[in-house]
N, C-alpha and C positions, 0 to 999 in steps of 0.2 A: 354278328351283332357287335362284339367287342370293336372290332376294327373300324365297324361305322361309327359308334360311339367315341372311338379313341382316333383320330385322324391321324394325328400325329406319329401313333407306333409304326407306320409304314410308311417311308419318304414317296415312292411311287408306285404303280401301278404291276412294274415285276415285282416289288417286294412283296405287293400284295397276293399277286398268284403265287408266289413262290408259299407263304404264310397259309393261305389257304390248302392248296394241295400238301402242304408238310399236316398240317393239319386235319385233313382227310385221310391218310397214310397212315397216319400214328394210329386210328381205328381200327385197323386189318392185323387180326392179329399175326407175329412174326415167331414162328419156329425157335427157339435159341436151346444152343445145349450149355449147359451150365456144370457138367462132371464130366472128367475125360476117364475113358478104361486104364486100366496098366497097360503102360507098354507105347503108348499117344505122345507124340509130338505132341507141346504145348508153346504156344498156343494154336486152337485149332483151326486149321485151314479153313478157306472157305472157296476149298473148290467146286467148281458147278458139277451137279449132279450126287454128291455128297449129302445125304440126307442128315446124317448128323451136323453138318457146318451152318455157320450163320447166313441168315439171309439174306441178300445182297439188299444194298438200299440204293433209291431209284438215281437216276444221274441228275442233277441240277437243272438240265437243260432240258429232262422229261417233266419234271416238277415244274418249271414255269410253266408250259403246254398244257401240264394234267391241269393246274390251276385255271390259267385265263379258258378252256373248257371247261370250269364248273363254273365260273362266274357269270360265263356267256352262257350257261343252261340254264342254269338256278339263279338266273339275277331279277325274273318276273315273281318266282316264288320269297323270293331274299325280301324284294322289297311290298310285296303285299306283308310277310311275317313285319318286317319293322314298321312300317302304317299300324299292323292292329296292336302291336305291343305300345309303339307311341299312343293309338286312342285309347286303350286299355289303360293307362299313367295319367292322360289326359282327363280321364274319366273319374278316376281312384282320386285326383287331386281335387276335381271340381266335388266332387260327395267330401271329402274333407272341410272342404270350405265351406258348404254348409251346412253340416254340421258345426263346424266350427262360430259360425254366424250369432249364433242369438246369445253368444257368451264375449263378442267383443265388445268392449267399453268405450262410447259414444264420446 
């Protein structure tokens, strides 16, 4: 909803996959160790299979894909959500106005 509202924070269509999927990612929680034992190289590896090492984060070129597949899934869901939130505003604004009505000066 931000990025449909804000056109501008994304110049195209990859920055927008890319934003999107960074953004889905960042939800999945990620393993991190934050104290090494005595005795630990610092800093710590992050070799695979190493349960104590960090997570790897995904390649750039996975991220634009994961993205334009969610946009391509959830883009009938996306824009029915922004329809009832715009008539939902739509709505809040016209009950405003009349309420407001019988107190504006002729």
């Amino acid at each position: 909803m931000f990025l449909k509202s804000h056109p501008r924070a994304v110049p195209d269509d990859r920055s927008w996959d890319f934003a999107v999927s960074s953004a889905v990612l960042q939800l999945a929680p990620r393993p991190r160790r934050t104290t090494r034992r005595a005795g630990d190289h610092w800093p710590v590896n992050s070799a695979p299979g190493n349960s104590q090492s960090y997570a790897p984060k995904a390649r750039t070129s996975a991220l634009a894909f994961i993205g334009k597949h969610l946009r391509e899934t959830f883009a009938p869901l996306l824009v029915n959500v922004q329809h009832s939130i715009e008539s939902r505003d739509a709505q809040q604004k016209a009950f405003e106005a009349e309420l407001a009505a019988p107190f504006r000066a002729i």
